[in-house]
C-alpha positions as CSV (number, residue, x, y, z in Angstrom):
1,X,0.0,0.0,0.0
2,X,1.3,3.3,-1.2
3,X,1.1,6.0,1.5
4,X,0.6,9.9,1.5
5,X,0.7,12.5,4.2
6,X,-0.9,15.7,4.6
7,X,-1.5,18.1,7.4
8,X,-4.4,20.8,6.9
9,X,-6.3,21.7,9.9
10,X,-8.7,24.2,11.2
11,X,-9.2,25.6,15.3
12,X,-12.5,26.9,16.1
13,X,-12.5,29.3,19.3
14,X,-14.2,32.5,20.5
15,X,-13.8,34.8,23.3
16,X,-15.5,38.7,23.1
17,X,-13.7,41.6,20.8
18,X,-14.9,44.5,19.1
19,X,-13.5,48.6,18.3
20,X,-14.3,52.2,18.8
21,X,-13.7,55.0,16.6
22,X,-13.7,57.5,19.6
23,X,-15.6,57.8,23.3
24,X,-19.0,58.9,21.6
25,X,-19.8,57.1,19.3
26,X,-19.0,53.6,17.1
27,X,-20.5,51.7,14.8
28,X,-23.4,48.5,15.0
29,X,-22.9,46.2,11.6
30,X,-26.8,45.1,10.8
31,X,-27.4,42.0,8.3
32,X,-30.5,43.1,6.2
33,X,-32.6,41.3,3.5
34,X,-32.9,43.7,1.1
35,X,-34.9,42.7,-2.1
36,X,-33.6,38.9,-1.4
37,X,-30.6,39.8,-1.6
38,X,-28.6,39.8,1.8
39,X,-26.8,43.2,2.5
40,X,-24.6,44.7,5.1
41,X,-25.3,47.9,6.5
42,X,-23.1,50.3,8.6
43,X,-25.0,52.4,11.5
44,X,-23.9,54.4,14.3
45,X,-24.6,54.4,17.8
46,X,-23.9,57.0,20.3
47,X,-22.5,56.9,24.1
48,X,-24.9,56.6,26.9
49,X,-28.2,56.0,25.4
50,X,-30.1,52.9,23.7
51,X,-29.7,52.9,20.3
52,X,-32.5,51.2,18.6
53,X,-33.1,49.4,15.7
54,X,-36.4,48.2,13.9
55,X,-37.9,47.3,10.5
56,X,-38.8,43.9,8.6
57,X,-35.7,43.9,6.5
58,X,-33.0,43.5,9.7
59,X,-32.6,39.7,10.4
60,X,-29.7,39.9,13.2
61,X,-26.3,42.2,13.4
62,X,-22.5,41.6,13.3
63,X,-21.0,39.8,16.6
64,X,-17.3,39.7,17.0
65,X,-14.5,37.9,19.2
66,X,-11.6,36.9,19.4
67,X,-9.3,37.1,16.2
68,X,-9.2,33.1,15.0
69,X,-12.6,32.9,16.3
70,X,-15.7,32.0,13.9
71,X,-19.1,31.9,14.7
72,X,-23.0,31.0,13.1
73,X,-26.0,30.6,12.9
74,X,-29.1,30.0,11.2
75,X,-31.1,33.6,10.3
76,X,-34.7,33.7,8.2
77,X,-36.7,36.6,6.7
78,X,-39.8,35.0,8.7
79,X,-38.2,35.8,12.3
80,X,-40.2,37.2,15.3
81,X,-37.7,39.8,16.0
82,X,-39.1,43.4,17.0
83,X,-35.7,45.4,17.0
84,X,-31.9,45.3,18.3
85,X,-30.7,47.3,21.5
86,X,-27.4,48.3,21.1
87,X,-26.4,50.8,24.8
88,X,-22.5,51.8,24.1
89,X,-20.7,52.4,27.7
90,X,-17.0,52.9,28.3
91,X,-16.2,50.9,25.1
92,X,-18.9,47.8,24.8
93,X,-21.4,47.9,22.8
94,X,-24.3,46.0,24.9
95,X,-26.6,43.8,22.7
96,X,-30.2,43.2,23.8
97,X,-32.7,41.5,21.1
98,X,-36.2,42.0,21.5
99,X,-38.7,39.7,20.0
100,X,-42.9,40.8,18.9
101,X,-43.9,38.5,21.7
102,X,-42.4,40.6,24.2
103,X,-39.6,38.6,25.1
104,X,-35.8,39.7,25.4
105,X,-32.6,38.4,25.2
106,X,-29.5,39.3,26.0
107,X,-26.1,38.5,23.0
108,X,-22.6,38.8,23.4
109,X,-21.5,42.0,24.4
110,X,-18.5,43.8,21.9
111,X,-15.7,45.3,23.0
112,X,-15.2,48.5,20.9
113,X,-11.4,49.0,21.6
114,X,-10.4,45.8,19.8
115,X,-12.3,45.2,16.6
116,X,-10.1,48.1,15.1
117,X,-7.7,45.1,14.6
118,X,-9.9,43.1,12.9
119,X,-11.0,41.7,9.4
120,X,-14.0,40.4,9.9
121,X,-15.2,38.3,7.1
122,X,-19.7,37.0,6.6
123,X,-20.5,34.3,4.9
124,X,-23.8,33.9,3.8
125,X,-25.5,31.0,2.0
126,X,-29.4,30.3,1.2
127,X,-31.6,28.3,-0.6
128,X,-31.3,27.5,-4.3
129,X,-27.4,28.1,-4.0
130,X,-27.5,31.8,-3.2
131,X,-24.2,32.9,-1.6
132,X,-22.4,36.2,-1.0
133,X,-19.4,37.0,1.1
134,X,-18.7,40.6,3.0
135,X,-15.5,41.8,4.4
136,X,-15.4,44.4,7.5
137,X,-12.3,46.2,8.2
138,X,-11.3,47.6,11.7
139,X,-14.6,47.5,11.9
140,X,-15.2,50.5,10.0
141,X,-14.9,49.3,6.1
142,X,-17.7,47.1,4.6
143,X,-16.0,45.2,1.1
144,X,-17.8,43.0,-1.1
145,X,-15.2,39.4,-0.7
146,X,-14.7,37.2,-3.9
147,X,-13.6,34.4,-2.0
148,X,-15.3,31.3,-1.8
149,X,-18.4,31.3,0.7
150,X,-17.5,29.3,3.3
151,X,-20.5,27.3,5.1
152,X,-19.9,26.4,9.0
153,X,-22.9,23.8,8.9
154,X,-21.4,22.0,5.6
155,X,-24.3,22.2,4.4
156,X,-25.9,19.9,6.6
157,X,-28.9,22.0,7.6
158,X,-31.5,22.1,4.7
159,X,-31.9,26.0,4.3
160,X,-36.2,26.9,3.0
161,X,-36.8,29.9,1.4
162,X,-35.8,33.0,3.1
163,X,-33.6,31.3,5.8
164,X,-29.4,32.0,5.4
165,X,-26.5,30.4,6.9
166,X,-24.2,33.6,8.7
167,X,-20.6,32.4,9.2
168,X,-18.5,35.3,10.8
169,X,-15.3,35.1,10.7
170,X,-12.4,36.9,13.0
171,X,-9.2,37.0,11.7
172,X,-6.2,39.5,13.3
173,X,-5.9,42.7,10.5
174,X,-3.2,44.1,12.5
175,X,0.4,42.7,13.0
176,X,2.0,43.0,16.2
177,X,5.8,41.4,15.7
178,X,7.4,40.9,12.2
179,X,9.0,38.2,10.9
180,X,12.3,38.9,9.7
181,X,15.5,35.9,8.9
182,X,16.8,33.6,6.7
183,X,16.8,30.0,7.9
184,X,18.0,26.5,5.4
185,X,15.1,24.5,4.5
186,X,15.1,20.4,4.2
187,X,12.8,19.0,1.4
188,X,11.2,15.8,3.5
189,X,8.4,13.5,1.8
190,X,8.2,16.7,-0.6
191,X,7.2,18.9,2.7
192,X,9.3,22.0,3.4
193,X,11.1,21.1,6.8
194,X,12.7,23.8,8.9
195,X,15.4,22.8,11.8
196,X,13.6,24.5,14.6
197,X,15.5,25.2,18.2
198,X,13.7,25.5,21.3
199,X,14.5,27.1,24.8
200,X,15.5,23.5,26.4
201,X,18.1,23.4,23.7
202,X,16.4,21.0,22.1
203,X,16.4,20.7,17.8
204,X,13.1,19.9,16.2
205,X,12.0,19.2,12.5
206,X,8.5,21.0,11.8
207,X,7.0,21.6,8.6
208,X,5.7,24.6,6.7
209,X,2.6,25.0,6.1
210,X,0.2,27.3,5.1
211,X,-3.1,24.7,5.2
212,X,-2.6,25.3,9.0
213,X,-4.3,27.7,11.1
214,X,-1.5,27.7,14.1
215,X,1.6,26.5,14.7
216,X,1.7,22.6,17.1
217,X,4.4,20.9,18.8
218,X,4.0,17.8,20.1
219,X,4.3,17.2,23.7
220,X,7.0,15.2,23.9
221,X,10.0,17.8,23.1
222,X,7.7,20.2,25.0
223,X,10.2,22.3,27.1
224,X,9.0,21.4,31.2
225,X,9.0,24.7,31.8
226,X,6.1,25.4,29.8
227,X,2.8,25.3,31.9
228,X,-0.4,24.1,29.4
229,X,-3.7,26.2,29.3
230,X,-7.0,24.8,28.3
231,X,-8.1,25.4,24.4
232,X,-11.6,26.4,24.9
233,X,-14.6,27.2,22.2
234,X,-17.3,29.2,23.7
235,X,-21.1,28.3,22.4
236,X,-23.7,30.6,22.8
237,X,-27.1,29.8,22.6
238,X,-30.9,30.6,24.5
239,X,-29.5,28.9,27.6
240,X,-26.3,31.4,27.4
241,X,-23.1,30.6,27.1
242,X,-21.1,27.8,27.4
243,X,-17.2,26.9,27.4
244,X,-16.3,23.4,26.1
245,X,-13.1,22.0,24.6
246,X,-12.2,23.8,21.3
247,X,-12.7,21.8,17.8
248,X,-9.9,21.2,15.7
249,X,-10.4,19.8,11.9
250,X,-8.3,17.6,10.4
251,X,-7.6,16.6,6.8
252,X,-9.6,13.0,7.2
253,X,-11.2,13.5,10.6
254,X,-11.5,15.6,14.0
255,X,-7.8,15.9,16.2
256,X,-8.7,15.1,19.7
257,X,-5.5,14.4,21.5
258,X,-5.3,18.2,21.7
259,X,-4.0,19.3,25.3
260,X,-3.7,22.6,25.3
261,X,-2.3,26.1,24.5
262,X,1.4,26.9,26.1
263,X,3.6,30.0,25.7
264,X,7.4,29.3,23.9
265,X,9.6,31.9,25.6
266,X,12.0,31.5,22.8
267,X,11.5,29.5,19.6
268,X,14.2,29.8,16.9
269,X,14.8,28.5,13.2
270,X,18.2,30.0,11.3
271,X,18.5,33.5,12.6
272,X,15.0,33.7,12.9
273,X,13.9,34.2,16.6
274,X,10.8,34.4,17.9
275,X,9.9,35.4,21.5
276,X,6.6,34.6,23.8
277,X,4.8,32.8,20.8
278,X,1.7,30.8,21.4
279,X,1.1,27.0,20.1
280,X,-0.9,24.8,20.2
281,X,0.2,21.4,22.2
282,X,-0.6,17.9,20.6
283,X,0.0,14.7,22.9
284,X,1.9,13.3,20.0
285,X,1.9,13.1,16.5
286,X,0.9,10.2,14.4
287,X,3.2,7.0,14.3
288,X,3.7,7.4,10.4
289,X,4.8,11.4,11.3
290,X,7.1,10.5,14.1
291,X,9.2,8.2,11.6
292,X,9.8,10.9,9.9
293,X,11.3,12.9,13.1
294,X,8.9,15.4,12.5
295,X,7.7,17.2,16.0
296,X,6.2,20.3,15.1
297,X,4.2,22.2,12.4
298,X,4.6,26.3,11.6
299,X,1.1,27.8,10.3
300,X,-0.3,30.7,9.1
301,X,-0.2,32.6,13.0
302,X,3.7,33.1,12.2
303,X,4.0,32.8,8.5
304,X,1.3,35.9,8.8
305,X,3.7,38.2,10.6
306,X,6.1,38.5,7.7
307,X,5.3,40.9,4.6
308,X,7.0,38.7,2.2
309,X,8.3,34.7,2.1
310,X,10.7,33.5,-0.6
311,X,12.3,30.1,-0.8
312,X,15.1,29.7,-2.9
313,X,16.3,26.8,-4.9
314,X,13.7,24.2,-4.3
315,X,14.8,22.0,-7.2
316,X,17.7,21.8,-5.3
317,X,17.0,19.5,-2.4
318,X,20.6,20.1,-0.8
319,X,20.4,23.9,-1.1
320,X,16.9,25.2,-0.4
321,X,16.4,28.5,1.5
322,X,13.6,30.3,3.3
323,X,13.9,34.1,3.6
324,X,11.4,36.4,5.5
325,X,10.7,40.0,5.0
326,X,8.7,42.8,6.1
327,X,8.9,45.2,2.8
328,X,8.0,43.4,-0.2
329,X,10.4,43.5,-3.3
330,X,9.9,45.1,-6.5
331,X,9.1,41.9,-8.5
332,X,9.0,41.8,-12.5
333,X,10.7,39.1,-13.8
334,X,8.3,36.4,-12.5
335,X,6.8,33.3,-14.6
336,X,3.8,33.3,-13.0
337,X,1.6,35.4,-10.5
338,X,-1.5,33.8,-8.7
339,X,-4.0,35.6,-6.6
340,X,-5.1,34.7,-3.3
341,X,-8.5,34.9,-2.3
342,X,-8.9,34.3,2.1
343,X,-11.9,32.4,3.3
344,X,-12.4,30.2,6.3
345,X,-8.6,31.5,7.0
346,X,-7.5,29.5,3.9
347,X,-6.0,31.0,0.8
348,X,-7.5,29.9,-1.9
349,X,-6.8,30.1,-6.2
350,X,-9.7,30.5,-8.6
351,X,-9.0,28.1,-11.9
352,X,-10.7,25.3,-13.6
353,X,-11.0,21.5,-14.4
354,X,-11.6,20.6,-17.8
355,X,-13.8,23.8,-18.2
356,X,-15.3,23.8,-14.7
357,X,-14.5,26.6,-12.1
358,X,-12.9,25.3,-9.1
359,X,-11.2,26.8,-5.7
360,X,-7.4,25.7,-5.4
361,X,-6.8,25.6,-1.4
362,X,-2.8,26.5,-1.0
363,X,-1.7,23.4,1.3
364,X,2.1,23.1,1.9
365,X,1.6,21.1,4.5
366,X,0.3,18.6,2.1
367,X,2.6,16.3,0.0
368,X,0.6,15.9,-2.4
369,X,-2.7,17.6,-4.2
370,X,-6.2,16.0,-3.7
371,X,-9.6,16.2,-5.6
372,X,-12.3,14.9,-3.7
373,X,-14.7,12.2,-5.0
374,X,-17.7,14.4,-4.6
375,X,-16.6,17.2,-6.7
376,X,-15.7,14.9,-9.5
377,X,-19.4,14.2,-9.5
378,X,-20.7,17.3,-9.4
379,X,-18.3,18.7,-12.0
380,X,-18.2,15.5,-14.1
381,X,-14.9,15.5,-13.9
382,X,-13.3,12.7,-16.2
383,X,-10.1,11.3,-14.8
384,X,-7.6,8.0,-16.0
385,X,-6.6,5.9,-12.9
386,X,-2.9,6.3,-13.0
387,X,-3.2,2.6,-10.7
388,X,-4.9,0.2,-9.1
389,X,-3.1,0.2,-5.9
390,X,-5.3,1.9,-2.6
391,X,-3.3,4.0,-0.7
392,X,-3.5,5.8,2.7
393,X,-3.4,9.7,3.5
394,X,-2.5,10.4,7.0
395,X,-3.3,13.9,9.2
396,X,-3.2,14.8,12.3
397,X,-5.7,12.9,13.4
398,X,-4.0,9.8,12.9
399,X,-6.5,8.0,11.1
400,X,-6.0,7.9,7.5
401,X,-8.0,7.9,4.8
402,X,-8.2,5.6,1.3
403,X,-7.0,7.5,-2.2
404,X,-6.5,6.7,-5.5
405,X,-3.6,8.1,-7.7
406,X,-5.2,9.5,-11.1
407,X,-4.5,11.7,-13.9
408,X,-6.6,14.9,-15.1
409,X,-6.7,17.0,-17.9
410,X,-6.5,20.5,-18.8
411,X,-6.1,22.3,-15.4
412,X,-5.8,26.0,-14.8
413,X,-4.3,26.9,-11.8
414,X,-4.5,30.6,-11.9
415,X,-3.2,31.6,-15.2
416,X,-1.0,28.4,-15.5
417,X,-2.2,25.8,-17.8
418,X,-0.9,22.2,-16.9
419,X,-2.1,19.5,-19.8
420,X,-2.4,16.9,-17.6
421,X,-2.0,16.3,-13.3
422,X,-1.9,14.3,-11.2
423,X,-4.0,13.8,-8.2
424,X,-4.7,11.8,-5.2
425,X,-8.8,11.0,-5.7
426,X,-10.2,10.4,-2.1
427,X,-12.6,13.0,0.2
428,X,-11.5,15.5,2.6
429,X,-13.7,16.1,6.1
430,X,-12.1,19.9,6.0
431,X,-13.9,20.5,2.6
432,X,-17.5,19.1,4.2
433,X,-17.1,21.0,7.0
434,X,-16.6,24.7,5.2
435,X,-19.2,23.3,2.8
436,X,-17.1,23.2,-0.3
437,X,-17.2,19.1,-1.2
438,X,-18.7,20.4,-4.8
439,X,-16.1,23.8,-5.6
440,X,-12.7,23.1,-3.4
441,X,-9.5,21.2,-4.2
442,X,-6.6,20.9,-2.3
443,X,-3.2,22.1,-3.7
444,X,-0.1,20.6,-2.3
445,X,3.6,20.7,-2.2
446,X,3.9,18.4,-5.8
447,X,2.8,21.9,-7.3
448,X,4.9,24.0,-5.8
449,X,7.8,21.7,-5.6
450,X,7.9,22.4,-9.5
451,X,9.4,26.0,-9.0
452,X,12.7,26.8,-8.3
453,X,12.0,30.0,-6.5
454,X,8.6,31.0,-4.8
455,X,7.8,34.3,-3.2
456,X,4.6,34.6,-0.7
457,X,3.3,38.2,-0.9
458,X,1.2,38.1,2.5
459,X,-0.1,41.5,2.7
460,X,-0.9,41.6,-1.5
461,X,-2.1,38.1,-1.6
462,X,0.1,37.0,-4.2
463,X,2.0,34.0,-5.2
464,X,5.0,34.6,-7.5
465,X,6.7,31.4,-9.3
466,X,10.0,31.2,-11.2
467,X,10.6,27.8,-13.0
């Protein structure tokens, strides 16, 4: 049996955050249903007074916590509410929701000093396929998003005529410490593998990879000094709210030998130092990982902090190199340049299949790429089985998952045109879960590994190849 590893997974959390433009006033986000068509609207309230909102087309508001945070619900054009109290004292913005049978109750409150450093990002999906994504900017700028709409309930929630899916997602606009270094990179099982050093002395192999929300180590090279938090989701609902252990989603299944959050004092990789960084703790990684001395993963929480990532000679396994900057280059001699679109904290690439429009997720924490089995149906998407042979994709959860190796043609990745790729053919939970099984494939290291020289453009959302 061939095998094939991939890491790509997801944390869900919340805790409360919000922003203020100054002492007197700030700013309520309302969702409306404007001519069916679902709309975003920007109003003000003002300090010291209950600010209220009525009228048939408002179906619920804007809530916001904690950047890496998502949450949703379920919203219809039928509801009973009667209007949204919104009271704005020293810097939170109190929500009260009253209903036409005279009943109240009382939401999440937002914290007005914090939002400023948010980008906020609504999915919204409905009935017949509707979908439309908004953006909200330091909680100030409303953007229409061209991402992909990303639904929290997979779809798993039949949706009747004027009901919507909300998915809100918090992700941090503002960076706090840049990324700046050079470090040597090891190509491993076609991953890119940094040398990582940690404060107990201690060397560690962990991959890079931009299909991960955070950066994990496992427990076992876990400095002792390092005391481990809880990871906690908190659910809201009628009976208020309620902490529990916080979900994380895995490329073939749910990670649940998650212990905790700790604090590195001091976490190093070429001259690239990084101080009081956060990660996530795993009891251990999968058997089929640790053969590969592999103890760690880097996501997008650190990769984020730098303007601009190039890696240098990966056709060159004995001389690759990983540079990080925080002004990006003036860049004009590139093959290739692919745009990033964010959702669900992904990046993703708009291109096609044999004709059919598709959403390339960037996973370099993937080996190799995957199309799932339920898009090929839906697309009817012909492929050539390059073998017969089953083989096994492993995650972080451990538990593995059945593919097939085959071979497709005519792909557009961006503006690249590649006559025939190959895939592994098998189905990812991560895709049910945002509710992309029919639009989403999964792009992996094989692609990339292609290009001598890559350059990540964080803040332009850009992708730059030389061949």
């Amino acid at each position: 049996m061939k095998r094939v590893n991939l890491f790509f997974f997801v944390f869900v959390f919340a805790g409360l955050i919000s922003s203020a433009q100054d002492q007197s006033s700030t700013h309520l986000f309302l969702i409306k249903n404007v001519g069916n068509q679902i709309v975003l609207e920007k109003e003000t309230i003002f300090y010291g007074q209950s600010n209220v909102f009525t009228g048939e087309s408002i179906l619920s508001y804007v809530m916001v916590f904690d950047a890496g945070s998502k949450s949703g619900e379920i919203i219809q054009s039928d509801n009973n509410l009667e209007a949204i109290i919104a009271k704005l004292n020293d810097q939170i913005i109190d929500i009260t929701i009253k209903y036409k049978d005279g009943s109240q109750k009382e939401m999440p409150p937002i914290d007005v000093r914090k939002a400023k450093d948010l980008s906020l990002r609504i999915n919204v999906t409905g009935n017949d396929g509707y979908k439309i994504a908004y953006r909200i900017e330091n909680y100030s700028e409303i953007i229409k998003d061209n991402g992909p709409v990303i639904d929290m309930f997979g779809g798993k929630i039949p949706l009747k005529v004027g009901h919507y899916s909300l998915l809100t997602e918090a992700h941090e606009a503002k960076k706090g410490e840049h990324l700046i270094g050079e470090a040597k990179l090891e190509i491993i099982n076609n991953w890119m593998v940094l040398n990582c050093l940690l404060e107990n002395g201690k060397e560690a192999l962990f991959i890079v990879d931009f299909g991960a929300d955070g950066t994990v180590i496992s427990h076992e090279i876990l400095p002792e000094s390092c005391e481990i938090r809880p990871f906690l989701m908190v659910e809201y609902s009628a009976e208020g709210a309620k902490s529990s252990n916080a979900v994380t989603q895995g490329g073939s299944g749910v990670v649940d030998n998650i212990l905790g959050k700790t604090t590195l004092e001091t976490f190093s990789f070429g001259d690239v130092k990084i101080e009081d960084f956060d990660v996530t703790v795993l009891q251990s990684f999968p058997e089929k990982i640790r053969e590969l001395n592999i103890s760690g993963i880097i996501g997008r929480d650190l990769l984020e902090k730098a303007e601009l990532i190039q890696v240098l000679n990966l056709k060159n396994e004995s001389e690759p190199l990983i540079s990080f900057y925080t002004i990006q280059s003036q860049m004009d001699d590139y093959d290739h340049k692919l745009h990033l679109n964010k959702a669900g904290g992904h990046y993703f690439i708009d291109g096609k299949i044999a004709n059919s429009d598709v959403k390339y997720l960037m996973d370099t924490g993937a080996g190799k790429s995957f199309l799932g089995n339920q898009l090929v149906e839906a697309k009817g998407i012909s492929f050539i089985v390059e073998n017969e042979e089953v083989g096994n994709a492993t995650g972080l959860d451990g538990k593995g998952m059945e593919t097939r190796t085959v071979r497709v043609n005519d792909i557009y990745i961006g503006d690249i045109h590649i006559p025939k790729m190959v895939f592994e053919l098998s189905d990812l939970d991560i895709f049910k879960t945002m509710g992309l099984q029919n639009d989403a494939v999964l792009l992996g290291m094989d692609f990339f590994n292609q290009y001598d020289k890559i350059e990540f453009a964080m803040d332009a959302a850009e992708v730059y190849l030389w061949e």
